[in-house]
N, CA and C of each residue as an Amber inpcrd file, in Angstrom:
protein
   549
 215.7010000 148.2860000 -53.5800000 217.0730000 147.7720000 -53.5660000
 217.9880000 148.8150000 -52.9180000 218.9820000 148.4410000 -52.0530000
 219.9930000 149.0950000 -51.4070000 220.7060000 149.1600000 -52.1460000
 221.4420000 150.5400000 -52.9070000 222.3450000 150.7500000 -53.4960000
 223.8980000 151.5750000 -53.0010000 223.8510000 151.5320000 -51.3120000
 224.8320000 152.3360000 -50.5730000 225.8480000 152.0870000 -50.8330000
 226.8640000 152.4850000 -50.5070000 228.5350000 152.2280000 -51.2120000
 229.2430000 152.4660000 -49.8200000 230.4040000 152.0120000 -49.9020000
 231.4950000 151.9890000 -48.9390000 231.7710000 153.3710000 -49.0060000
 232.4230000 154.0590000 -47.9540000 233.1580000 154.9320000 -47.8830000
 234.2070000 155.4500000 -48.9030000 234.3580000 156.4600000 -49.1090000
 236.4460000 156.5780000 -49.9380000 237.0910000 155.6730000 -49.1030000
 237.3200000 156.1630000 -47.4510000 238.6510000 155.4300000 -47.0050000
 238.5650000 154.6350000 -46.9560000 237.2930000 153.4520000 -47.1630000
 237.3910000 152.2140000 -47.1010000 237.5580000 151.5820000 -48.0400000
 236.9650000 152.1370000 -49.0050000 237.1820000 151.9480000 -50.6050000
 238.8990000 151.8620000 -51.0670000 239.8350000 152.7170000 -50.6630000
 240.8180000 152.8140000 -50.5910000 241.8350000 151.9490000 -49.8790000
 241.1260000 151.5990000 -48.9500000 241.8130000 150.5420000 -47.6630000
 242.0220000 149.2760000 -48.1790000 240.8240000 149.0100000 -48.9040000
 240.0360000 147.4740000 -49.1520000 241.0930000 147.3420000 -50.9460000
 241.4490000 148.3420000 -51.6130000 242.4310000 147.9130000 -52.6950000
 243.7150000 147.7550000 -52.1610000 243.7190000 148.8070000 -51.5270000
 245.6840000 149.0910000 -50.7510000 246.1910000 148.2090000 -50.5610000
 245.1850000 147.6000000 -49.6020000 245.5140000 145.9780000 -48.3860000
 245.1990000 145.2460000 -49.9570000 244.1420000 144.5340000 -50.2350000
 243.9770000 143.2250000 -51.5890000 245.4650000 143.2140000 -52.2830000
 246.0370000 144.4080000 -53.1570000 247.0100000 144.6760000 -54.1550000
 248.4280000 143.9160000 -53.2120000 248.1300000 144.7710000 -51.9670000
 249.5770000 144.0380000 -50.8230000 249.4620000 142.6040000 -50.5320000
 248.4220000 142.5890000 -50.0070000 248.1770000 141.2090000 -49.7980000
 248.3710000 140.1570000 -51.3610000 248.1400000 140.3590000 -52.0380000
 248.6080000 139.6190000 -53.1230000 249.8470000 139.7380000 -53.6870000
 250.2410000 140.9790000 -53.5600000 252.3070000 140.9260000 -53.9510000
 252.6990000 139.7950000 -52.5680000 252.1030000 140.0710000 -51.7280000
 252.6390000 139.3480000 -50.1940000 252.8930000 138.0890000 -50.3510000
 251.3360000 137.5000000 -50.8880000 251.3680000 135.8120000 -51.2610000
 252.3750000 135.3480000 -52.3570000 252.5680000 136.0090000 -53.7740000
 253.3340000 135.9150000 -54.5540000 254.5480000 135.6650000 -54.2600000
 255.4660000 137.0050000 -52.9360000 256.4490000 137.2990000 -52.5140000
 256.7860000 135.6300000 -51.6370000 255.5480000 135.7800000 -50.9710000
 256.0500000 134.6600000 -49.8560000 256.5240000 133.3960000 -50.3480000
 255.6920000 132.8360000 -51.7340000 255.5910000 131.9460000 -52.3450000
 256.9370000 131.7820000 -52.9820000 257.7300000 132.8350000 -53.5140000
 258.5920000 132.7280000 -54.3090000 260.0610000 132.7580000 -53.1800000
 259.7120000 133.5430000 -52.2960000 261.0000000 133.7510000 -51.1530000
 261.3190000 132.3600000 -50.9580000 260.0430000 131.3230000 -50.4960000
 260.7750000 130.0770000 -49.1030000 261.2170000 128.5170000 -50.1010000
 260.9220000 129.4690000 -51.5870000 261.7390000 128.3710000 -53.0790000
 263.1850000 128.7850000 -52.5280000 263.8370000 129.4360000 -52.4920000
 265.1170000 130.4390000 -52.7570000 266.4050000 129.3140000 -52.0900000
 267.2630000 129.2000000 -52.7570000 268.3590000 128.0670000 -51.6890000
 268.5670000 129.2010000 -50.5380000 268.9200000 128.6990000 -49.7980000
 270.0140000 129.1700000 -48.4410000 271.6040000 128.9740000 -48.4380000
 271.5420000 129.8560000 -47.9940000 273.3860000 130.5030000 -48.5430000
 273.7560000 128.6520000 -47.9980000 273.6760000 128.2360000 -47.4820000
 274.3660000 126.8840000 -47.2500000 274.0070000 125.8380000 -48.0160000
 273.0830000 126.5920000 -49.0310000 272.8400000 124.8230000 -50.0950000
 273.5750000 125.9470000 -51.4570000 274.0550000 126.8690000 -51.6760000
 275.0920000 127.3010000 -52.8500000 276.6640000 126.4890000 -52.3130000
 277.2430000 126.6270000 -53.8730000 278.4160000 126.7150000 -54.2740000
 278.8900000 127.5340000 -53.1160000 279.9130000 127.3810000 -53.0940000
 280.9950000 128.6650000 -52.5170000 281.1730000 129.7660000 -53.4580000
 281.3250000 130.6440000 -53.2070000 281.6200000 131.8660000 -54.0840000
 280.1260000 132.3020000 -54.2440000 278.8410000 132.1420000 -54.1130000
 277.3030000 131.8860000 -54.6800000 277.2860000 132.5930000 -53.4860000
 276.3050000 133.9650000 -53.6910000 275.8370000 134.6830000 -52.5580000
 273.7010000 134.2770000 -52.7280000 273.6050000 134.1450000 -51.6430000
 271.7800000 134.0230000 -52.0780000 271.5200000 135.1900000 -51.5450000
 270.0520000 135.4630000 -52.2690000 269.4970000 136.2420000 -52.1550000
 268.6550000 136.4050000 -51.3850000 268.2620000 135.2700000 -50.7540000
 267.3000000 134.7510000 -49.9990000 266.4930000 136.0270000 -48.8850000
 267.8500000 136.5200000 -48.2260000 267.7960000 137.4300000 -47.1400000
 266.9730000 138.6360000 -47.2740000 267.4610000 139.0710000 -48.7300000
 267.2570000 140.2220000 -48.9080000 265.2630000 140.2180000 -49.5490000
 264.9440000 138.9300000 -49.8700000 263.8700000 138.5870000 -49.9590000
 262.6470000 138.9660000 -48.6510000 263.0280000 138.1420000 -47.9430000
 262.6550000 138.1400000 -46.6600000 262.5590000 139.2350000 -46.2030000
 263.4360000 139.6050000 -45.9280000 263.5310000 141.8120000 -45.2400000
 262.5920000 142.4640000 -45.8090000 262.2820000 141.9640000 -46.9170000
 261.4550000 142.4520000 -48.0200000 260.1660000 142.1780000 -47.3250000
 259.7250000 140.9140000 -47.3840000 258.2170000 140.6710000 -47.1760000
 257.9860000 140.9930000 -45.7590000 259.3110000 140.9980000 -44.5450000
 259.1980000 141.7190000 -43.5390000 258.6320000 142.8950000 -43.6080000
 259.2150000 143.6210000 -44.2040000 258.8720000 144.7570000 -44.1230000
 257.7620000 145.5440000 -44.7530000 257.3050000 144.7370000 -45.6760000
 255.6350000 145.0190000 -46.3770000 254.7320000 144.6210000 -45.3110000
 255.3250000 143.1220000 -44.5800000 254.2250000 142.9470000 -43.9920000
 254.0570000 143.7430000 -42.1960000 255.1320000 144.1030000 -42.3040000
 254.8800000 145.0260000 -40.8690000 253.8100000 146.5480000 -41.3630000
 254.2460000 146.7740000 -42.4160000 253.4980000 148.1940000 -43.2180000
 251.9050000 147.7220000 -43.3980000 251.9230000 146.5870000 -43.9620000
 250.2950000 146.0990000 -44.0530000 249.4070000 145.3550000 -42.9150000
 250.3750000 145.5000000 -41.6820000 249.6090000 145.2340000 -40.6170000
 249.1700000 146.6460000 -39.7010000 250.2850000 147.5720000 -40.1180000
 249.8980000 148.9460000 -39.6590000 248.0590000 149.4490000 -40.6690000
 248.2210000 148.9750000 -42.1360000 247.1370000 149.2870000 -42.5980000
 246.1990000 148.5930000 -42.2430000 246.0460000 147.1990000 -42.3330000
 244.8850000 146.4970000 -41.5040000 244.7190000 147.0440000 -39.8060000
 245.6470000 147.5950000 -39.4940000 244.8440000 148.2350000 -37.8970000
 244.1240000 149.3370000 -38.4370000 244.9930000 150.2190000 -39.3030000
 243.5060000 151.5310000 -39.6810000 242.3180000 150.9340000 -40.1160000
 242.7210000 149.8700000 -41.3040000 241.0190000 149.6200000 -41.5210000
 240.1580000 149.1690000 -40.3130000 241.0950000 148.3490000 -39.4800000
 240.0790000 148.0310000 -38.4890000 239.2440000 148.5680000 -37.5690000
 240.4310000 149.9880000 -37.3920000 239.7440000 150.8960000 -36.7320000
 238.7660000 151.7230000 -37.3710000 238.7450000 151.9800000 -38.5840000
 237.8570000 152.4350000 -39.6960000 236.8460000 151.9350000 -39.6770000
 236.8960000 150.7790000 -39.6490000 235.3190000 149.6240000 -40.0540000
 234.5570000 149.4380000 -38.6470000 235.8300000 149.9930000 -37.1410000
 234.5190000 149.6610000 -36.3460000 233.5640000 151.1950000 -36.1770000
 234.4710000 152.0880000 -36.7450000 234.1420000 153.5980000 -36.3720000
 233.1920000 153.8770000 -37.5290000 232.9660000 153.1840000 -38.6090000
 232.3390000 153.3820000 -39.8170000 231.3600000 152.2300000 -40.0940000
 230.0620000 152.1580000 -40.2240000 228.9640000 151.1520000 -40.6170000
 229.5720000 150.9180000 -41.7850000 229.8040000 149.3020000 -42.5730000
 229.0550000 149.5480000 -43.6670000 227.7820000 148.9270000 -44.3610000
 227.8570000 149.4990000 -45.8680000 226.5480000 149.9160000 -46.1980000
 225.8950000 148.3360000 -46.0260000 224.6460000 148.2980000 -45.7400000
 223.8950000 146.5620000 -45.3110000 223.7790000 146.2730000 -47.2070000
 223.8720000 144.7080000 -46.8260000 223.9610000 144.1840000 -48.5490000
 222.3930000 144.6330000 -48.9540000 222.0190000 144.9300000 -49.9260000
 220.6080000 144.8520000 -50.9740000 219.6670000 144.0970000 -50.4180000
 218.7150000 144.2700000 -50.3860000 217.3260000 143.0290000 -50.0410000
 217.2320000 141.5900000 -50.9550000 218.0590000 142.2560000 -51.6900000
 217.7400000 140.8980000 -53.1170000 218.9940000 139.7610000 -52.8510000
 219.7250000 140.1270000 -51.5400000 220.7200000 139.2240000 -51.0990000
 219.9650000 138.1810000 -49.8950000 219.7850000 136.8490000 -50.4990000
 219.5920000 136.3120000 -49.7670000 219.7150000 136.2760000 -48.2020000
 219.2860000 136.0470000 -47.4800000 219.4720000 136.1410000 -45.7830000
 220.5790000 134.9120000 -45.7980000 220.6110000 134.0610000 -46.4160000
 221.9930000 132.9450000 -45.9730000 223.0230000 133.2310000 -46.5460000
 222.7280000 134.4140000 -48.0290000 224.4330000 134.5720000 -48.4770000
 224.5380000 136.0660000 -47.3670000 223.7300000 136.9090000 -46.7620000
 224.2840000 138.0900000 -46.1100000 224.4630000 137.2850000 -44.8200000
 224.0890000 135.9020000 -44.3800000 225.0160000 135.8380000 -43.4720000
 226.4600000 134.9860000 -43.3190000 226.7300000 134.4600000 -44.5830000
 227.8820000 133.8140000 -45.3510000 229.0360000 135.1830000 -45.7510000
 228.2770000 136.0770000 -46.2390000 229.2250000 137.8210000 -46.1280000
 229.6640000 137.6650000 -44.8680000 228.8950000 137.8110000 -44.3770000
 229.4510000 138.4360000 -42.7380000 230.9320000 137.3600000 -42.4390000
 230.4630000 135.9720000 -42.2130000 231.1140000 135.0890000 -42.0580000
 232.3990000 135.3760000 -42.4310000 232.1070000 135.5530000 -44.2520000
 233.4870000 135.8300000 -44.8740000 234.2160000 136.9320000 -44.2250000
 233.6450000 137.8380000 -43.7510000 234.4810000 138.7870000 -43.7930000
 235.0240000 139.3100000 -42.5190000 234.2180000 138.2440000 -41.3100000
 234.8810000 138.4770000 -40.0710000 235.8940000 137.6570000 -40.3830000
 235.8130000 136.1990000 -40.6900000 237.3680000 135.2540000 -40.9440000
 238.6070000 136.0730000 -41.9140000 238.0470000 137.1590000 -42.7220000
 238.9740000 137.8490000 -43.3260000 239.7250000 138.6990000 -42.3800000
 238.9620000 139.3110000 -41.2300000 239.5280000 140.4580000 -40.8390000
 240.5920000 139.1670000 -39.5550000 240.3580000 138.2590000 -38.9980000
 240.9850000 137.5670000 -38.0800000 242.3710000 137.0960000 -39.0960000
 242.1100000 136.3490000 -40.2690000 243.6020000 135.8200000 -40.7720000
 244.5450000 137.2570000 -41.0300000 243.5520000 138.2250000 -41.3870000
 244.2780000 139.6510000 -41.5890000 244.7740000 140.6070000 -40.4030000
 244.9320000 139.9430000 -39.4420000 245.3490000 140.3120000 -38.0430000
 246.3830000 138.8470000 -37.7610000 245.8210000 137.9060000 -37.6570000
 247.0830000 136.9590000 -37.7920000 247.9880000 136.5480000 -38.4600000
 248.1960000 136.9420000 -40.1020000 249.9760000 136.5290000 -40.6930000
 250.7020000 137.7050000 -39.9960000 250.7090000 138.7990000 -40.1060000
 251.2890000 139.8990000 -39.6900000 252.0570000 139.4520000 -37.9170000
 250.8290000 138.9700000 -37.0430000 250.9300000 138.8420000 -35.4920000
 252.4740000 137.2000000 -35.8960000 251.4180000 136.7170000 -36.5730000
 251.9200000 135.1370000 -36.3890000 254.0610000 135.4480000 -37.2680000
 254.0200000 136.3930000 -38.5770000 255.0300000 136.1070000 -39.2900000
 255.8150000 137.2960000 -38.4810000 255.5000000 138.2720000 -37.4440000
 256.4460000 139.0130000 -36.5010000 257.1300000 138.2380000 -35.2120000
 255.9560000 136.9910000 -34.8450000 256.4620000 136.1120000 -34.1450000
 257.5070000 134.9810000 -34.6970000 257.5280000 134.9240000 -35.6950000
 258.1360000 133.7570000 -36.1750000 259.3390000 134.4450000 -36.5690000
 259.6620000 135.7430000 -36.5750000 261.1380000 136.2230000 -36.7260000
 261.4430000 136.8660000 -35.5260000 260.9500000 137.3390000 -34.4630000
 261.3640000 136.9650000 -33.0070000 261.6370000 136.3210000 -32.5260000
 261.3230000 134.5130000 -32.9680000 261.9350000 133.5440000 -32.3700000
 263.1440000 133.5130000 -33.1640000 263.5510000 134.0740000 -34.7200000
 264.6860000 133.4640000 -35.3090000 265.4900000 133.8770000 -34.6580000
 266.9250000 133.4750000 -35.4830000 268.0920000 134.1430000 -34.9600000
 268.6640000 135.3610000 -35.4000000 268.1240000 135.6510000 -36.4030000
 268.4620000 136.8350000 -37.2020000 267.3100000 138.0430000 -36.5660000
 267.8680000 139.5880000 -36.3860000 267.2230000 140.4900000 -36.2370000
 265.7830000 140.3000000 -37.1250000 265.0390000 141.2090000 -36.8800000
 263.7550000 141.9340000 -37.8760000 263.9600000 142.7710000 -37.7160000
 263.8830000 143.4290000 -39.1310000 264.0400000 145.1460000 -39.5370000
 262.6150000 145.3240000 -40.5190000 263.1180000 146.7080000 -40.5030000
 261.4340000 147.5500000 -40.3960000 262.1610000 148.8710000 -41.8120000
 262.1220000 148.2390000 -42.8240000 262.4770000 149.2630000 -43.9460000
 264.1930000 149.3130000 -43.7960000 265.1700000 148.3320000 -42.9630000
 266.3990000 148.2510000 -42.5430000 266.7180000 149.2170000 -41.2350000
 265.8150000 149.4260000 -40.5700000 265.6880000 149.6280000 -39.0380000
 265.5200000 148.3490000 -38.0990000 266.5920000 147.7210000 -37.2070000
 266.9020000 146.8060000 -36.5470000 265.1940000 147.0600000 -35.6100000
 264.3380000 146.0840000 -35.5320000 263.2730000 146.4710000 -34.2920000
 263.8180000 145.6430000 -32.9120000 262.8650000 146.3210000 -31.7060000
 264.2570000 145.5870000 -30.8270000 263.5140000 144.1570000 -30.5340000
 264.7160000 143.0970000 -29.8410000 264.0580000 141.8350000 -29.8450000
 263.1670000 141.5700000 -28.8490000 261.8980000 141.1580000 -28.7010000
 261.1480000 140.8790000 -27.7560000 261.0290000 139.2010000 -27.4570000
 262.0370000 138.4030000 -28.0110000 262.3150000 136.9970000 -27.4430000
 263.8960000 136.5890000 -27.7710000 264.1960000 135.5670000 -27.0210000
 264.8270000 134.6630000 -27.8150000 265.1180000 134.1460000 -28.3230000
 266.0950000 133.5080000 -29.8060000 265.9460000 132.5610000 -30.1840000
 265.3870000 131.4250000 -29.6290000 264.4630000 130.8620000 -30.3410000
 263.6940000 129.5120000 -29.8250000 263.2890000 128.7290000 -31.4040000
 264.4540000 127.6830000 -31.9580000 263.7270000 127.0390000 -33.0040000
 262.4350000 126.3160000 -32.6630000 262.0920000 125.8490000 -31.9720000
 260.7080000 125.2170000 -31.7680000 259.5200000 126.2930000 -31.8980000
 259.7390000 127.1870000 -31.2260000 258.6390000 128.5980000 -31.2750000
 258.7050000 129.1350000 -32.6330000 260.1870000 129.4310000 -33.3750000
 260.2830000 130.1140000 -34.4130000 259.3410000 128.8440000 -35.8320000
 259.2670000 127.4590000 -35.2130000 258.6580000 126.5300000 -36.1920000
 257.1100000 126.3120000 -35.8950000 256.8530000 126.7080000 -34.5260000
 255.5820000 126.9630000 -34.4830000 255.0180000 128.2820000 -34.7560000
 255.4090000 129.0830000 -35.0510000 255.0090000 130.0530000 -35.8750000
 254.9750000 130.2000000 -37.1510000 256.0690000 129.6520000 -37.9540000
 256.4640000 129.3620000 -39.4350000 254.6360000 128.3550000 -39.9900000
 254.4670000 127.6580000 -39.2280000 253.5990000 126.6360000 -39.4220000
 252.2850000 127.5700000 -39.2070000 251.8280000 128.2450000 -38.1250000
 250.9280000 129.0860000 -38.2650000 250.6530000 129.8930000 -38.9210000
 251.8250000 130.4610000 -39.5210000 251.7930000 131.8280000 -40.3880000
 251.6850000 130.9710000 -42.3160000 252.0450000 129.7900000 -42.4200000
 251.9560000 129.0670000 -43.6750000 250.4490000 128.6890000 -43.8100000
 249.9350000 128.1400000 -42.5190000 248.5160000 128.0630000 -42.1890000
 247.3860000 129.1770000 -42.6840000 247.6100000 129.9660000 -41.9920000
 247.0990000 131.1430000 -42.0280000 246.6460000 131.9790000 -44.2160000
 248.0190000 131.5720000 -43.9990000 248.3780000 131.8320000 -45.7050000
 247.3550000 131.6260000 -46.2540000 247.6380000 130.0100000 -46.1370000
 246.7440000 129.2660000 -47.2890000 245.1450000 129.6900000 -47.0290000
 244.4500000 129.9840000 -45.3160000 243.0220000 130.0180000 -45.0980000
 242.8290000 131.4410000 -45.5910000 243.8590000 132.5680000 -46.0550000
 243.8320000 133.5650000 -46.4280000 243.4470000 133.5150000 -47.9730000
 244.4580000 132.5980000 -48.8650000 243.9120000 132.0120000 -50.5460000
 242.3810000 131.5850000 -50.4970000 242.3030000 130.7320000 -49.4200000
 240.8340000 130.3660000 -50.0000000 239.5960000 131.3950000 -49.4990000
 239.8030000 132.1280000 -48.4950000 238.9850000 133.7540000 -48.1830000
 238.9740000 133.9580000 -49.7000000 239.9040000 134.0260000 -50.2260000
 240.3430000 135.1830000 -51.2860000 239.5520000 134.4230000 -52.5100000
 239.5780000 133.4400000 -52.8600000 239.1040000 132.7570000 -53.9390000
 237.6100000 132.4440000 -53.5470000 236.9020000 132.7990000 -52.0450000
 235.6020000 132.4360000 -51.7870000 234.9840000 133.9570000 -52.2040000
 235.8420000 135.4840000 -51.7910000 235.4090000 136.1880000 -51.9240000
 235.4460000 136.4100000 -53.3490000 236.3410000 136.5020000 -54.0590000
 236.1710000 136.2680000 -55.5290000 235.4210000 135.7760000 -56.0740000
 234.9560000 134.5360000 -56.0840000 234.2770000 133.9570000 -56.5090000
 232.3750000 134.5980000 -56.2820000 232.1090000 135.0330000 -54.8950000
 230.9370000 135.8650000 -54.7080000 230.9540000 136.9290000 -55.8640000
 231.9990000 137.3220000 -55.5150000 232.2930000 139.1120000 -56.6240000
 231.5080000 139.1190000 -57.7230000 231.9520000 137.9600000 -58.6870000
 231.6160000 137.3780000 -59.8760000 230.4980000 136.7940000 -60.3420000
 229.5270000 136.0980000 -59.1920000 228.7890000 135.9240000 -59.0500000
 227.7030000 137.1160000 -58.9400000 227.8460000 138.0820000 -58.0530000
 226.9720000 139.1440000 -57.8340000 227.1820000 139.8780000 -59.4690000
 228.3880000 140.0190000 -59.5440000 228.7190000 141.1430000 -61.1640000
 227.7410000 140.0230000 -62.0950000 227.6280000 139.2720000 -62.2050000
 226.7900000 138.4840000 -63.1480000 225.1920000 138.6380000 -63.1220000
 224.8560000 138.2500000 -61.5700000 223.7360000 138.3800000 -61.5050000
 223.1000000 140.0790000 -61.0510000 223.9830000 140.9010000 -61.2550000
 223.4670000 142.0490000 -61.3490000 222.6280000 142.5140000 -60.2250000
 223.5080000 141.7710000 -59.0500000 222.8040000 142.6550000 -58.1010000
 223.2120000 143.9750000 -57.3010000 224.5430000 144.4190000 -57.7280000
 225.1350000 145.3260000 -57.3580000 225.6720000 145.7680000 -56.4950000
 226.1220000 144.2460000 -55.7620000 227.1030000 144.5230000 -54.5240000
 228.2470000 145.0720000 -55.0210000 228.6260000 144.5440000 -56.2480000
 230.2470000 144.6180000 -56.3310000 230.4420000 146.2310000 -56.7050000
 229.4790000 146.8350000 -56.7710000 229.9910000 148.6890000 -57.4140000
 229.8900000 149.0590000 -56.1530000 229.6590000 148.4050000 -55.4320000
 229.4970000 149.0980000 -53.4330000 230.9790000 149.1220000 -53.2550000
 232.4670000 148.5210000 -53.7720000 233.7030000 148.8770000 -53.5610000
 234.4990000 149.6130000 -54.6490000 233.5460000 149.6760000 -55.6790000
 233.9070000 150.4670000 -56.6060000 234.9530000 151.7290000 -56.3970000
 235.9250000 151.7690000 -57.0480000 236.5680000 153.6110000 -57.5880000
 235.9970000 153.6300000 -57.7940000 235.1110000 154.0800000 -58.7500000
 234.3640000 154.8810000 -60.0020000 232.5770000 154.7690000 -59.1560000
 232.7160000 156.0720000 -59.2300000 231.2170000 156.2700000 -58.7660000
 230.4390000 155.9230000 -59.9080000
């Protein structure tokens, strides 16, 4: 049985990004509930904005980290699954985890495009970034739609890889201590 383990930095990469990526979904989920200053009362400031800037700006930070991992994972093997992993679930891994690394390169690509088309700046921690389009509502809605897309094929990655996790921790084959902290 193969008992190799991931790297530290990958080990590290692979919580950093999961923990973000899940405040992200939470964040996103709860931001595009929020009224818009034009469905309040008068006098009613929303918050909406300050939401948004928000998940902007995590998600520009967690696309900077998904480029290290990426560059990490091509500069770094990792360890091959156990022998006791079927040949159709190590090639269902793989599967999973190239479609992971593509949606994890596209909300970031797709939700930087979709506030380049808005009308409002994108800021970067409240650093104006400069604009590389025009307003375009049609572009800014074909991106909104890709990046909602994306989302959701990102939940079910997430609930397919989960669901393996749990599976292996059960049947004791010891993939899941291969991302382990704890040696």
């Amino acid at each position: 049985m193969n008992n190799a383990r991931y790297d530290r930095v990958q080990i590290i990469l692979h919580w950093l990004i999961a923990l973000m990526i899940f405040a992200m979904i939470g964040l996103g989920l709860f931001m595009v509930e929020l009224p818009k200053q034009s469905e309040l009362p008068p006098g009613v400031e929303s918050v909406r904005a300050f939401y948004f800037l928000l998940h902007k700006s995590i998600g520009l930070t967690l696309a900077g980290l998904i480029i290290l991992r990426l560059i990490w994972r091509l500069t770094h093997k990792a360890p091959a699954l156990p022998d006791t992993v079927p040949k159709w679930q190590q090639k269902a891994a793989g599967a999973v985890h190239t479609l992971f690394y593509m949606v994890m390169v596209a909300m970031p690509l797709t939700g930087y495009l979709q506030s380049m088309y808005s009308e409002y700046d994108t800021k970067f921690w409240g650093i104006v970034l400069p604009r590389l389009a025009v307003a375009d509502d049609s572009m800014r809605e074909l991106f909104t739609a890709a990046h909602a897309f994306f989302a959701f094929c990102l939940i079910g990655l997430i609930i397919i890889h989960i669901g393996a996790v749990i599976k292996h921790s059960i049947a004791g084959t010891g993939v899941s201590e291969r991302m382990s902290l704890r040696k």
